[in-house]
C-alpha positions in Angstrom: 70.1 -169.3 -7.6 71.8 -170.7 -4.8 73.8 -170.0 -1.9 77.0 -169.7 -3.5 76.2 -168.0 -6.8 74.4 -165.4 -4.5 77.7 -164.8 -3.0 79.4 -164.2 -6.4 76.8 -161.5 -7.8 78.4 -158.2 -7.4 76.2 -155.7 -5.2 75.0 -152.7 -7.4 75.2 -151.6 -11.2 78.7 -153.8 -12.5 80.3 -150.9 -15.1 79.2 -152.7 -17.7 75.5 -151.1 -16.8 77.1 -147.5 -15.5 78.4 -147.3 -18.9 75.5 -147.6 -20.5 75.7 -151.6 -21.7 76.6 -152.4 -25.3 75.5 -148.6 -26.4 77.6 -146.7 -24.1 80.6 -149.0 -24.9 80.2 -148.5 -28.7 79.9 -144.6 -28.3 83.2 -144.4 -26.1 85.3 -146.7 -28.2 83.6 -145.3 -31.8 84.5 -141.8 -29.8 88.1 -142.9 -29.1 88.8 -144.3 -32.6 87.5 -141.0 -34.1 89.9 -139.0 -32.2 92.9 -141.3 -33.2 92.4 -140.7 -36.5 91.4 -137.1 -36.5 94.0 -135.0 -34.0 97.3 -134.8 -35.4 98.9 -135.0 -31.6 97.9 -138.4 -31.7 99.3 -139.1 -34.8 102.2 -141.9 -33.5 99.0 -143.7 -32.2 97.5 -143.9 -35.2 100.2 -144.8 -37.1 100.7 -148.0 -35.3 97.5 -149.0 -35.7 97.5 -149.9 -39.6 95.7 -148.2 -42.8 92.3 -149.2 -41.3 90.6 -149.3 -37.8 87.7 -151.2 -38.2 89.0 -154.5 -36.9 90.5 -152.3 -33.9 87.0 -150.6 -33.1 85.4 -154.0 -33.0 88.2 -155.7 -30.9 88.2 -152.9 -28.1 84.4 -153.0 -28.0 84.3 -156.8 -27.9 87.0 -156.8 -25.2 85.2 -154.0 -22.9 82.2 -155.1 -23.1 83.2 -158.4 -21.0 86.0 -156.4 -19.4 83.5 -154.4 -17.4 80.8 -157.0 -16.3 78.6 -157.7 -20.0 78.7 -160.4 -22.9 82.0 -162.0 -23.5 82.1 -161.2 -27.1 85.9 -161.0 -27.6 86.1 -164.6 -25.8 83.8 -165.7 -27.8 85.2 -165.1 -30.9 88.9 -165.6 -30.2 89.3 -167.5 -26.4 91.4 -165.8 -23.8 92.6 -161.8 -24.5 96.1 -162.5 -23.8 96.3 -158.9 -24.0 100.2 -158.1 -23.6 101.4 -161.2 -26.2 98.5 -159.7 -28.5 100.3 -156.5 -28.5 103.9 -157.7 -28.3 104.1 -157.5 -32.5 103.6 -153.5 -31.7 106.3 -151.4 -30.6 104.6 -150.0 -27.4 106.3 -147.4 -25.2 105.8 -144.6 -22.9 104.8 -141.9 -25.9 102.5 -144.6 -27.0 101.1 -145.3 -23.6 100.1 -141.7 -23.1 98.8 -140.9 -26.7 96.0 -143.7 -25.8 95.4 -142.6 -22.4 95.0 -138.9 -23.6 93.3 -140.2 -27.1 90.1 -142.2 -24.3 90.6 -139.2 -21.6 89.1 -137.2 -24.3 86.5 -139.3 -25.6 85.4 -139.9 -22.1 85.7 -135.9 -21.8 83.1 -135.5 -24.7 80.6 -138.2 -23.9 80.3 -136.2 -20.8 81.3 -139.2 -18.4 81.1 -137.3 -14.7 84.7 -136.5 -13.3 84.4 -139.4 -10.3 83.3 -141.9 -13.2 86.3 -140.6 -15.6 88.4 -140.8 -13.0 88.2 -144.2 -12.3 88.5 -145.5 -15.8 91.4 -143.5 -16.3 93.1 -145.2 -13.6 92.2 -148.7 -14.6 93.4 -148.2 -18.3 95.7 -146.8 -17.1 97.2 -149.9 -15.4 96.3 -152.3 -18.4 98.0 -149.8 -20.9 101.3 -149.2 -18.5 101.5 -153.2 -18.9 101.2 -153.1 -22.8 104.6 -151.8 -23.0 106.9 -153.9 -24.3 109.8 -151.5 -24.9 111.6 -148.3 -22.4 111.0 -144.8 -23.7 
């Protein structure tokens, strides 16, 4: 490795690794797509999402797995996320915004992810899901 590539390597665990890797992704977005389709609070969430959520489980796993430091499956498969003009077909608002904050605040809650660790994640999705809307209210 040289001089410059040294420079680049993040000091410490990336999330990625505090997450668990490729297991620890899979149980928190299997976790979160549970929820969605079982508690009826959540139910405008769901809705939007279609008759099935395989493809969504897969996508969000894909996607956070690179997001936070590991593989870039989701590049992989379909180039650049484009996240916001992926989204912009769904009607995305504030209620929607924080059904899926509260929908991965409680999968997070039951995998038992420590409070400083929750935390964190909670405020970084919420930034990325704050931007996803694409209508007021």
């Amino acid at each position: 490795m040289n001089q410059l590539e040294q420079q680049k390597k993040p000091e410490g665990p990336s999330m990625f690794d505090i997450l668990g890797g490729e297991t620890g992704i899979r149980l928190l977005v299997d976790r979160f797509y549970d929820l969605m389709d079982m508690d009826s609070d959540l139910k405008l969430l769901r809705e939007v999402h279609g008759a099935s959520l395989e493809q969504a489980r897969d996508k969000l796993f894909w996607y956070l797995c690179g997001y936070f430091g590991g593989p870039q499956h989701y590049i992989e498969r379909f180039g650049h996320p484009r996240l916001r003009a992926r989204h912009l077909p769904f009607s995305i608002g504030i209620a929607e915004r924080d059904q899926w904050l509260l929908c991965m605040a409680r999968a997070m809650k039951e995998l038992d992810y420590p409070e400083p660790l929750l935390d964190k994640m909670l405020e970084i999705f919420f930034g990325v899901a704050d931007w996803m809307r694409n209508r007021e209210g």
